[in-house]
PATI-771809 format. One record per residue: x, y, z of N, C-alpha, C in turn. Coordinates in pm, whole numbers, padded with zeros to 5 digits, always signed. Example, Ala and Ser with C-alpha at 12.3 -4.5 7.8 and 13.67 -1.06 7.14 Angstrom:
<recs>
+01319-00569+00780+01230-00450+00780+01320-00330+00780/+01285-00225+00708+01367-00106+00714+01290+00003+00787/
</recs>
This chain:
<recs>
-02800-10791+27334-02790-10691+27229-02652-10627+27233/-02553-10628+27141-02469-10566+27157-02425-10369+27107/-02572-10351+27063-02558-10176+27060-02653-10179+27097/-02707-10058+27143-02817-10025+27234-02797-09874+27258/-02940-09782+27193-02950-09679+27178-02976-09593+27289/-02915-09465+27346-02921-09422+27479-02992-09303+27459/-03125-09276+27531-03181-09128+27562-03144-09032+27627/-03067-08925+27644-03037-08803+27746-03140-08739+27722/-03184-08731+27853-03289-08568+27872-03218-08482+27994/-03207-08357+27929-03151-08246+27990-03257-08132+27966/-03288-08098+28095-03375-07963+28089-03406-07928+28213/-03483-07815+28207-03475-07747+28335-03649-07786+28402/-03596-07721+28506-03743-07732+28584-03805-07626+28684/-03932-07645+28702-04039-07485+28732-04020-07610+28897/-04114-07508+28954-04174-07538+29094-04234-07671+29117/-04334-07622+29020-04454-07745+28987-04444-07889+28955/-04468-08005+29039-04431-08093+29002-04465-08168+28870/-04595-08184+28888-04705-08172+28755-04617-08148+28615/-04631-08035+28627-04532-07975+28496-04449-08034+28465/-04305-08073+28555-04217-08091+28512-04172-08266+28483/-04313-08304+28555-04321-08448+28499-04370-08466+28353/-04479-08373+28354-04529-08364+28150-04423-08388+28101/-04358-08266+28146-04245-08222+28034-04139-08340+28026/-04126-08430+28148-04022-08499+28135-04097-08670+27990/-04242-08702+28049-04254-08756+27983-04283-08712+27816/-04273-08611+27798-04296-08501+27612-04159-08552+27610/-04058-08518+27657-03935-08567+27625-03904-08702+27625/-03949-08780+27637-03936-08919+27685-03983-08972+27534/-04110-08915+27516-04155-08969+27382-04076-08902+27225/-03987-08800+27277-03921-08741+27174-03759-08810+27145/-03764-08892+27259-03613-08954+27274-03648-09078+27172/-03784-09147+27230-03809-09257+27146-03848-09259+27011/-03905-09127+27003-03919-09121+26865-03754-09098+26753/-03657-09074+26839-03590-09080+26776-03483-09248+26788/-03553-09307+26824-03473-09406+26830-03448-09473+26971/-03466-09431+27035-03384-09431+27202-03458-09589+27248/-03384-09652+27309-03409-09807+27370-03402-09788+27606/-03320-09690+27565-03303-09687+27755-03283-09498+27731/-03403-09429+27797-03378-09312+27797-03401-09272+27987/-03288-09227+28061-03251-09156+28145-03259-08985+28173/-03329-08962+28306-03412-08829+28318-03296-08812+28439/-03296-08653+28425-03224-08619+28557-03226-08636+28723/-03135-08605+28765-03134-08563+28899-03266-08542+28949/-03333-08553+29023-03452-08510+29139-03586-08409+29012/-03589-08466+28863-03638-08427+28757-03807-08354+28779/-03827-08398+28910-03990-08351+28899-03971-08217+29012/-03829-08188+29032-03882-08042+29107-03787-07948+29077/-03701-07776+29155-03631-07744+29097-03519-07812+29188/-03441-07773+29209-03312-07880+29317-03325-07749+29450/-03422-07844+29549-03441-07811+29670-03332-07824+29760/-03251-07863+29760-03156-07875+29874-03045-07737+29865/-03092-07639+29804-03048-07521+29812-03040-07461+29971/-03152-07507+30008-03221-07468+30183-03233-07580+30206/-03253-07529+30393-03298-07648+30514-03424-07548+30508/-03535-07662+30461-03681-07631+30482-03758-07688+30486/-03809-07730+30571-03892-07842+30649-04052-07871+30511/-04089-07722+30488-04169-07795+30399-04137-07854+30282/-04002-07837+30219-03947-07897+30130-03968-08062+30116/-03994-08123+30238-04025-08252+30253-04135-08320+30160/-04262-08209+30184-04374-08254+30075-04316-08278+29976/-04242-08260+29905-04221-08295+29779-04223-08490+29762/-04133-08489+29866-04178-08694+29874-04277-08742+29790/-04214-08859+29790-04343-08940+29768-04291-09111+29803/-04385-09158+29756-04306-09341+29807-04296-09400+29652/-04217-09474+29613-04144-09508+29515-04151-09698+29540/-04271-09804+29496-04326-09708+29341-04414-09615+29412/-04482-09519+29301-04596-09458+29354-04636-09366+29277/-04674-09214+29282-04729-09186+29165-04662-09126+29047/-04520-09115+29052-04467-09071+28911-04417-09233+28868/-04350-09353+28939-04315-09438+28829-04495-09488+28779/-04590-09460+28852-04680-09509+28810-04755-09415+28682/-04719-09289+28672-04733-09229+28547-04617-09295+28434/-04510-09323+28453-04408-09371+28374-04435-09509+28297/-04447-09579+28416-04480-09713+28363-04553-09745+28224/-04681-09675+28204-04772-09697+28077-04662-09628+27982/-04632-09521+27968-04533-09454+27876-04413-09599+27820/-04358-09602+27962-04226-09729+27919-04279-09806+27805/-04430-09836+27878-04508-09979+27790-04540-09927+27666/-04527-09849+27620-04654-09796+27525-04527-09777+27426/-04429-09697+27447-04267-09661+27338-04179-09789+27355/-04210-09870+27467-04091-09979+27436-03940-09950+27516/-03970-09867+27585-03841-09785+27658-03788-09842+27781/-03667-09836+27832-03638-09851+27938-03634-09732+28003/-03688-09697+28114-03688-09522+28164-03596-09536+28304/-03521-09430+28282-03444-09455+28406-03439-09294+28510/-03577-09329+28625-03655-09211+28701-03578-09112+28811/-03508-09071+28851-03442-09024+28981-03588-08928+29053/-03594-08981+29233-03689-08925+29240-03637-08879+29390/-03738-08824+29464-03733-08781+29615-03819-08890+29695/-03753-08998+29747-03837-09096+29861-03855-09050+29943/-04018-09111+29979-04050-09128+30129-04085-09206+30152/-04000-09253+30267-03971-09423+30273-04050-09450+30395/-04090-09355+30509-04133-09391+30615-04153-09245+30650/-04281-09213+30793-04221-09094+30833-04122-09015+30895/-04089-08927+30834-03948-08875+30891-03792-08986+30833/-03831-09031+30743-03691-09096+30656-03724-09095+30510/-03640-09032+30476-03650-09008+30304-03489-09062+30253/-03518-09049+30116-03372-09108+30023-03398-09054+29896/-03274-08976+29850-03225-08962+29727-03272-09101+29619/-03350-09152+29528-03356-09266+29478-03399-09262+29315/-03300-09377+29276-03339-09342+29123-03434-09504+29137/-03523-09470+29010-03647-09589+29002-03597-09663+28844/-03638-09737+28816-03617-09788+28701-03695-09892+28649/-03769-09828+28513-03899-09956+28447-03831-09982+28291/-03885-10115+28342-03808-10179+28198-03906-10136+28099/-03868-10209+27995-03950-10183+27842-04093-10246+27842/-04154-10314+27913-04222-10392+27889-04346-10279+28005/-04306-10189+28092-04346-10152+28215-04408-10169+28335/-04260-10272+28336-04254-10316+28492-04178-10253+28581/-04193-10228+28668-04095-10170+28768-03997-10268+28814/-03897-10243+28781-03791-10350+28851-03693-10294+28989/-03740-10189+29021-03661-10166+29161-03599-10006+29160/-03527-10055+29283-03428-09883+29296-03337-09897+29339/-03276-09788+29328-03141-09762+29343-03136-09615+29500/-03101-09626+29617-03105-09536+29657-02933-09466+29718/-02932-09362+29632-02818-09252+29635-02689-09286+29815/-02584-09351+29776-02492-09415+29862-02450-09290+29932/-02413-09203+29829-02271-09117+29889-02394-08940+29866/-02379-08903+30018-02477-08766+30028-02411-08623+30085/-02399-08547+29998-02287-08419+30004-02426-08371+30079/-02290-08245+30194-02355-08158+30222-02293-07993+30221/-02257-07912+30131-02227-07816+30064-02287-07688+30086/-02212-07548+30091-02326-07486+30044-02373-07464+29916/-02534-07467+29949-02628-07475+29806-02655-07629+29782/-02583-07735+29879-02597-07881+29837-02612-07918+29962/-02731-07879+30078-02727-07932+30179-02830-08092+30201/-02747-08156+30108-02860-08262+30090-02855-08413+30258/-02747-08354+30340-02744-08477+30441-02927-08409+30519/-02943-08298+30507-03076-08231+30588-03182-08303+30513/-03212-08374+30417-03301-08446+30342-03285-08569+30360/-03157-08624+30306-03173-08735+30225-03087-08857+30367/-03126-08963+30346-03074-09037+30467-03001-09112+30333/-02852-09195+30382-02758-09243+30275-02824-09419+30236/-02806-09413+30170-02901-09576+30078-02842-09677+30148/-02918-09780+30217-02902-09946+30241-02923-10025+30136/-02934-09981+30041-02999-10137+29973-02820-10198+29886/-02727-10099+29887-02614-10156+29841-02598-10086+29668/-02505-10132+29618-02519-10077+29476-02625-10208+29382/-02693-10172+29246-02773-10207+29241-02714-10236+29080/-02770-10362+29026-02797-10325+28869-02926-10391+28850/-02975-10367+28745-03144-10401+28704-03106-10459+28529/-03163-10581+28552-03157-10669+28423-03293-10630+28305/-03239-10510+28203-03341-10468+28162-03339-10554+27991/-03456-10507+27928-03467-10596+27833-03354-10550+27735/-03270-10432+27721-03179-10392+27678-03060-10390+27749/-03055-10475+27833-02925-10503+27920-02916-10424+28081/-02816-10495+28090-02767-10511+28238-02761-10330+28291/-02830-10259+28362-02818-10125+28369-02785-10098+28541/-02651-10005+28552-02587-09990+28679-02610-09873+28703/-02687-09806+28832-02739-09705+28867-02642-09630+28981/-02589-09510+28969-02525-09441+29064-02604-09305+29012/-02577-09223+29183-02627-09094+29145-02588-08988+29187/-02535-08875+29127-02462-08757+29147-02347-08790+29190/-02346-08722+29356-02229-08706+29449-02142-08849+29437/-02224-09014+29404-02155-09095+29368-02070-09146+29236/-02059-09012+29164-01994-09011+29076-01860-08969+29083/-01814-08913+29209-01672-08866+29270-01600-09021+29343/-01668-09105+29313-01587-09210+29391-01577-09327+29320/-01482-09368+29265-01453-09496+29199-01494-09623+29274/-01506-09639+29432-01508-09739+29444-01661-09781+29398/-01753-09719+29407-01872-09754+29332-01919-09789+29256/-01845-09720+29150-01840-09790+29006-01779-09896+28991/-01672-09876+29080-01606-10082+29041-01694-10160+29084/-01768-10154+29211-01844-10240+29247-01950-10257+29158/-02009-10165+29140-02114-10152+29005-02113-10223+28864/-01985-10243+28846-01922-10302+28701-01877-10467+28760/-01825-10460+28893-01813-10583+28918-01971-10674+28912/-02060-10626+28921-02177-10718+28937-02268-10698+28864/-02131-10628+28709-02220-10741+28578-02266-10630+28507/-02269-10507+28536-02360-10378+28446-02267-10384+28316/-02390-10331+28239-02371-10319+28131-02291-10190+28080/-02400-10089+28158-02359-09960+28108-02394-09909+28248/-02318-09746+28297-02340-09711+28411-02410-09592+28380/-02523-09550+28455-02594-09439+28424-02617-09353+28602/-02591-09223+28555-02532-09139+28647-02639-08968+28637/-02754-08975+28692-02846-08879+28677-02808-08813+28823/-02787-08692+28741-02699-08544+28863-02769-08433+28830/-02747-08352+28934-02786-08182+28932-02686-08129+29003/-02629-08090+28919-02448-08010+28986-02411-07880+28867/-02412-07745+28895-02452-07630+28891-02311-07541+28917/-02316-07422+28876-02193-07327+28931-02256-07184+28949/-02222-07146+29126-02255-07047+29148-02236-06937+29065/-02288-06884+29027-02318-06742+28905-02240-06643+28993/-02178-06594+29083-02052-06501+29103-01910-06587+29107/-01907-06705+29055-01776-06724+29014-01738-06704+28909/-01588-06701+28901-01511-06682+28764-01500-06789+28647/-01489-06756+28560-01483-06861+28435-01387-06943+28457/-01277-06924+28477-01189-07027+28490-01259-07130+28608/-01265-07066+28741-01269-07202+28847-01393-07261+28780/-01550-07222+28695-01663-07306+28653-01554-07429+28550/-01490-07353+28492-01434-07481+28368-01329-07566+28450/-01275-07511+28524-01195-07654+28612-01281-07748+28675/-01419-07646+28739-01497-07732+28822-01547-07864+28675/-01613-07828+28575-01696-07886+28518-01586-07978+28460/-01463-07961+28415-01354-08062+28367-01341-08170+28476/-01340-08151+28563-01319-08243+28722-01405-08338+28662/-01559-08259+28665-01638-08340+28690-01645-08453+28608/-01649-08407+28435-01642-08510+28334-01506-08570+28302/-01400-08531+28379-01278-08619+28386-01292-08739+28458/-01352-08688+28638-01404-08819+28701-01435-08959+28656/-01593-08914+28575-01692-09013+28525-01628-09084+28420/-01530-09027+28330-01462-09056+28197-01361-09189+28231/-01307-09145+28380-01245-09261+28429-01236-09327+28466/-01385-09361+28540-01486-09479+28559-01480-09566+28412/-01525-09508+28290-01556-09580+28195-01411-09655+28124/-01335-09550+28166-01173-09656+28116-01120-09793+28233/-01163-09731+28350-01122-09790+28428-01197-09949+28452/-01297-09920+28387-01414-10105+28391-01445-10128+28294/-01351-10056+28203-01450-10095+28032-01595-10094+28029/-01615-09965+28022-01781-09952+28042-01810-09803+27979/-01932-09845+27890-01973-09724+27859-02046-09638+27978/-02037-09479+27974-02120-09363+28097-02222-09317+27997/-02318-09271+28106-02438-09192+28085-02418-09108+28174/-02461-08984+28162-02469-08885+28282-02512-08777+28218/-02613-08721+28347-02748-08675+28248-02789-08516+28387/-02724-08428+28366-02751-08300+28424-02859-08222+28409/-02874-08165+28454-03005-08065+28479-02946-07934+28386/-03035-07850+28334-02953-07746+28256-03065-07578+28309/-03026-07476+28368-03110-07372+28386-03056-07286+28543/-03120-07124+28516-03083-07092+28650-03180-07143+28784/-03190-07171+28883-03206-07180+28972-03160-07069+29083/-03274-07072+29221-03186-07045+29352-03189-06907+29321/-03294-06820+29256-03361-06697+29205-03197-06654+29136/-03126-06776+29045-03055-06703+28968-02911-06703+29019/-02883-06744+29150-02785-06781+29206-02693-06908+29201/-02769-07011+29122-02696-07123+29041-02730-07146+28917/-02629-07189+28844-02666-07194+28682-02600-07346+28693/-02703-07439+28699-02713-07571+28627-02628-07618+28524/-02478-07630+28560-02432-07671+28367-02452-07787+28301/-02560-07853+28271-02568-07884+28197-02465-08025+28176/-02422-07971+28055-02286-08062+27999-02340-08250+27958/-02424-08222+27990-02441-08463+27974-02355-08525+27879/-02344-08639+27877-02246-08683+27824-02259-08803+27825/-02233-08905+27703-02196-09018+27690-02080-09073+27650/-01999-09204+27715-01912-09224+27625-01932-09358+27605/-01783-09411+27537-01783-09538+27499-01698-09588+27623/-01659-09729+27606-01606-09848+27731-01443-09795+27664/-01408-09717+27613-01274-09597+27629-01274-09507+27683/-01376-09441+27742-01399-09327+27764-01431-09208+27701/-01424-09219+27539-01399-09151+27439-01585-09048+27460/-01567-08955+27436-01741-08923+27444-01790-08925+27322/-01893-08945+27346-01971-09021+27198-02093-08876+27168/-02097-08792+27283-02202-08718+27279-02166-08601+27396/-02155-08510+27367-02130-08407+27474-02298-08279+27449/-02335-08257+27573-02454-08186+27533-02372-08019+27576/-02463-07915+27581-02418-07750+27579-02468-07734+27689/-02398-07621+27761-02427-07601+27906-02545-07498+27899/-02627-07456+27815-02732-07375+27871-02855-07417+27746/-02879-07574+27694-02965-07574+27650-03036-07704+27697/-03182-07685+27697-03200-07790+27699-03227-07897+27569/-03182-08031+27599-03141-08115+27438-03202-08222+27471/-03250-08317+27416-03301-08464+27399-03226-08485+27309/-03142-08617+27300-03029-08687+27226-03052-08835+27270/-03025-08887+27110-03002-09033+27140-02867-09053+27066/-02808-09153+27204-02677-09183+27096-02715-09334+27129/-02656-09394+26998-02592-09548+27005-02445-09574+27094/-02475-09715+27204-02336-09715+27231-02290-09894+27202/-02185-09944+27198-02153-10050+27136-02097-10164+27298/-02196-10233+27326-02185-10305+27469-02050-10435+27417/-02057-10465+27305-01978-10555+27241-01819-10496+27262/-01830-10386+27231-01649-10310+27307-01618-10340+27433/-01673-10351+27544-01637-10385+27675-01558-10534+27671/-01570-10630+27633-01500-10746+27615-01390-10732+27506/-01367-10637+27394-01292-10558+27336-01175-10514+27416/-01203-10427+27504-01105-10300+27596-01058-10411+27691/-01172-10526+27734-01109-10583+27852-01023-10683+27846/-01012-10731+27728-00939-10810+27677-00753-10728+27661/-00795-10605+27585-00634-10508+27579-00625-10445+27665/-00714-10379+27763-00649-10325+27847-00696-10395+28015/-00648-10529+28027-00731-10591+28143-00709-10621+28261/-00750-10466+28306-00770-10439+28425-00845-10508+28557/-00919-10573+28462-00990-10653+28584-00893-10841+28636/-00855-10819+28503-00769-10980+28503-00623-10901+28650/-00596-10799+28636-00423-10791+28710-00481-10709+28876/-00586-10682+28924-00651-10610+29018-00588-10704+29142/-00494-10649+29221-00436-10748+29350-00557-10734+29486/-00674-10782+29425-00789-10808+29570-00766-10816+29702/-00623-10944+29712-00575-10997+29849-00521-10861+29898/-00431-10749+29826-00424-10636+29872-00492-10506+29897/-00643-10503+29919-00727-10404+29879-00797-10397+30039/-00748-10468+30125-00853-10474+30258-00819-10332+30311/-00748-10216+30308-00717-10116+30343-00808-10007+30313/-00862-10022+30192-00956-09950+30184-01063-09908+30264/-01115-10007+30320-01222-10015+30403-01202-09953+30537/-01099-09833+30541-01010-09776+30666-01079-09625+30608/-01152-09540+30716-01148-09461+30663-01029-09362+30602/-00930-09384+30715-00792-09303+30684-00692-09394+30712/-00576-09418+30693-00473-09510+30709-00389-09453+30796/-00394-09427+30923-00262-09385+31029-00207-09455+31033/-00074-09377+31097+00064-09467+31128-00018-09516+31277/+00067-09602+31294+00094-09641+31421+00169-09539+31481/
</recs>
């Protein structure tokens, strides 16, 4: 297919898991009703963003993946025709959990996961106390609407991911985050912070000829001590944004994006054809000292 219609859901979330799964699937069916072919749910979508604290009962929230939210999802996928793309809280074993996004094709099958590479630990983002960092490698899932490349949050600060991600064939890269600005900062450092952020991702999409998805959480949290911005965003395989959402609402949006441009851009601007590989083994250093 060379266009293929994209769902953002942005909204906030209560305590309750229950709830905020309804709500995610009410939105799910509001994306498709408007059109949507692959609709993408936020960051850690079925709770509020726990890694505010180190708190041991915070753990319950787990679950094992598949299990019972892609298994609420699944009939939905089947029933609208959707590709749903889940971010959840694993529990993979006792005492080992993972950041992990799930993903059911249109037909509602579960085709796998993606578990979160790169794990900040911040204050208000103490997520290394949760989340153990993903083995399974970067991932794409061959959905009935194309090739879909899964990164999540904190791996949206690092290019090498996304190249790898684009190297093995994705179509489009989709990037479900919960990243927020403490409510006693100043306006300026929130708008540098939030420019960073969608400058980053923007340059992923120039940089592999690839259209972004990235799909934020929007609300206060943290009794009011973080405000969620919001912001989601799509662009095209220019980077150009095709869709910018508002930092304090919550929105369901479908945009169209054009997969047929990527062989377009890569052709004029081709980056992947002039990439010196034989010179790239340095990377793999965490730091480069002198001798």
């Amino acid at each position: 297919m060379s266009k293929v219609k994209i769902g953002t859901v942005q909204m906030s979330c209560v305590a309750d898991k229950q709830q905020n799964l309804d709500k995610a699937i009410e939105k799910i069916r509001e994306a498709a009703a408007k059109g949507a072919q692959i609709v993408c749910l936020q960051e850690l979508f079925t709770s509020l963003y726990f890694c505010d604290v180190e708190d041991y009962d915070n753990f319950d929230l787990a679950e094992v993946i598949p299990g019972p939210s892609t298994d609420a999802l699944s009939p939905v996928a089947k029933e609208l025709g959707v590709v749903i793309i889940a971010s959840l809280f694993e529990k993979r074993a006792q005492g080992l959990y993972h950041n992990t996004t799930a993903v059911i094709d249109a037909d509602g099958t579960y085709l796998g996961k993606y578990r979160k590479m790169h794990i900040p630990d911040d204050p208000a983002f103490y997520e290394k106390f949760y989340f153990t960092p993903g083995d399974l490698g970067y991932k794409i899932f061959p959905t009935k609407f194309g090739k879909v490349g899964v990164l999540i949050c904190w791996d949206q600060w690092y290019p090498e991911a996304s190249r790898i991600t684009a190297l093995m064939g994705a179509d489009i890269m989709f990037y479900p985050t919960a990243i927020g600005w403490d409510t006693t900062q100043d306006e300026e450092t929130n708008q540098d912070q939030y420019n960073a952020w969608q400058t980053i991702q923007r340059s992923h999409s120039v940089a592999n000829g690839l259209p972004v998805v990235s799909v934020n959480r929007v609300g206060y949290e943290q009794d009011g001590a973080m405000k969620f911005w919001g912001g989601s965003f799509v662009t095209n395989a220019q980077g150009k944004l095709l869709y910018l959402a508002s930092h304090d609402k919550e929105e369901v949006e479908v945009t169209e994006v054009n997969l047929a441009q990527t062989d377009y851009m890569r052709k004029h601007w081709p980056f992947l054809r002039d990439r010196r590989i034989e010179t790239y083994s340095p990377i793999t250093k965490r730091f480069i000292d002198e001798d």
